[in-house]
Each structure stands twice: as structure tokens, then as C-alpha cells.
C-alpha positions in Angstrom: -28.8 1.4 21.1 -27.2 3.4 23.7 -24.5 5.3 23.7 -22.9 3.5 27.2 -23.4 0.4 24.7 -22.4 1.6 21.3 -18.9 2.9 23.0 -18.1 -0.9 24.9 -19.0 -2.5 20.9 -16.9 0.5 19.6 -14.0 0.3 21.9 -14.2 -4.0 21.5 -14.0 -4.1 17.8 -11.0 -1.2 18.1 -9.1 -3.5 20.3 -9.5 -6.2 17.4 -8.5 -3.9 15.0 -5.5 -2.9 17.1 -4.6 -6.6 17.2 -5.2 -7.0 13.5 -2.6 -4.5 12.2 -0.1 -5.0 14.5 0.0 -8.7 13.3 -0.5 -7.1 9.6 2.4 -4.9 10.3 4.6 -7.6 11.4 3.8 -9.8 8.5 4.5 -6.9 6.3 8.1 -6.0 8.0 8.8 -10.1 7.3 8.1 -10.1 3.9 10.2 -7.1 3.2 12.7 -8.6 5.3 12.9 -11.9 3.5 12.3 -10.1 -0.4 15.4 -8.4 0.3 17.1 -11.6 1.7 15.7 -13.9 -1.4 18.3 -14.8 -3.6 16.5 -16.9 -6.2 14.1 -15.1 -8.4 11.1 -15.8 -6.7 9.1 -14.0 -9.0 9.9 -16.7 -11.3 9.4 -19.9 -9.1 6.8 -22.0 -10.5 6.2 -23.5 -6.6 3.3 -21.3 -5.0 3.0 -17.8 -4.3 5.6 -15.1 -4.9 7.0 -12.9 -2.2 5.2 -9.9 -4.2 2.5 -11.6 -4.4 2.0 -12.2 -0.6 2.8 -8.9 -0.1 0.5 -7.3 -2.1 -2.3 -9.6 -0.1 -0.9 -8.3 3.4 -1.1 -4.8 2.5 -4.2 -4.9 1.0 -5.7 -6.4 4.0 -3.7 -3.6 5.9 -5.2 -1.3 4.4 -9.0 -2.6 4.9 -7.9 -2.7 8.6 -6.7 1.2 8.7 -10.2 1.5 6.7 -11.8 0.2 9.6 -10.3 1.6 12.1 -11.0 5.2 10.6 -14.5 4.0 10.6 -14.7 3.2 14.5 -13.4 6.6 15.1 -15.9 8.6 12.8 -18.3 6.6 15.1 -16.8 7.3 18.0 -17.5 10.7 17.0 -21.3 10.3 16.0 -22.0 8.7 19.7 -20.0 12.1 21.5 -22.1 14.1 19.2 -25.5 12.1 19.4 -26.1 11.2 16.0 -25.2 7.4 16.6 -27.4 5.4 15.2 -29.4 7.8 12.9 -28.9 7.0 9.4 -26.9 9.9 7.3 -29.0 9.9 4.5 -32.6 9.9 5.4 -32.6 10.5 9.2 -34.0 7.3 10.7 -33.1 5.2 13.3 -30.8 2.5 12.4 -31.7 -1.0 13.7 -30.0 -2.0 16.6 -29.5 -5.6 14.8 -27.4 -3.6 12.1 -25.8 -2.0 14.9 -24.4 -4.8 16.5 -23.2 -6.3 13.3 -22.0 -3.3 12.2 -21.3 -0.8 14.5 -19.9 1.9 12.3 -23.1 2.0 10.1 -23.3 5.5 9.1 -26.9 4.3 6.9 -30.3 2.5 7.5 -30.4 -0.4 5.8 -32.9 1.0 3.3 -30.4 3.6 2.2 -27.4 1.8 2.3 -29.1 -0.5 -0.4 
């Protein structure tokens, strides 16, 4: 894959990214926002999830997001330098079909098995 390419897949799945936290972020700020409204003891409530609960699932998935997006940017990196695409560990080309699923592979499928 070229690096004109990798950079348009790169700066696409950014953008998503972007998206993803922000709407993350927002649910996070609302959660807050109503724990410190609730009234009742929600931790208690027998009807569906707690507060905490939800919480706990939007950060997580936060956090996979910032994961991510660190990700894009070390590859970001590997395409200025020009070791896109090479695999870390043994120094062979990564597939272009493992590239376009994943475009932050740092490893050949081989190694990252």
C-alpha cells in the first residue's frame, strides 16, 4: 500500500475516531451529570442497569477509542518515516488486505499470531 493511500485510510478512520469520543465524552458528562442529580439509590434499583454501571461501559469504550486514536498516530508516524507497512517483528511486508482492515497494524499476520 502507498503511503498517498495509507494517509486518506489513516486520516478517514481518525475522523471516526474524532466522532466517536466526542459522542463518548458527551455521554460521559450526562452520566455524571444525572449520578449527581439521582436521588434514589440507583445502585440499589432492581430495574436495569445502574448509573455506575453505565458509566463504567462508556469509559471503557472511551478509553478503547483514545487507544485507537494513539494507534493512528504511531502510524501516521511509520508512513512519514517509511516503515508503513513492514511488520515490527520480522521485517516483511504486511498484506495490503490486513492493511485496509487494519490500518494501524504494526505486525504481519504471521507474527501477530
Amino acid at each position: 500500500m502507498d503511503a498517498a493511500t495509507a494517509g486518506r485510510m489513516l486520516d478517514h478512520l481518525d475522523r471516526e475516531v474524532a466522532e466517536r469520543l466526542a459522542r463518548l465524552r458527551a455521554d460521559e458528562v450526562s452520566l455524571l451529570r444525572d449520578r449527581a442529580d439521582a436521588t434514589a439509590d440507583d445502585e440499589h434499583d432492581p430495574e436495569g442497569s445502574t448509573l455506575s454501571g453505565e458509566w463504567l461501559h462508556v469509559d471503557a469504550l472511551r478509553r478503547g477509542a483514545e487507544q485507537e486514536r494513539a494507534e493512528i498516530r504511531a502510524a501516521r508516524e511509520r508512513v512519514a518515516s517509511g516503515t508503513f507497512g513492514v511488520c515490527e517483528m520480522c521485517g516483511v511486508p504486511i498484506a495490503d488486505a490486513r492493511l485496509e482492515v487494519r490500518p494501524f497494524a504494526r505486525r504481519c499476520i504471521g507474527c501477530a499470531t
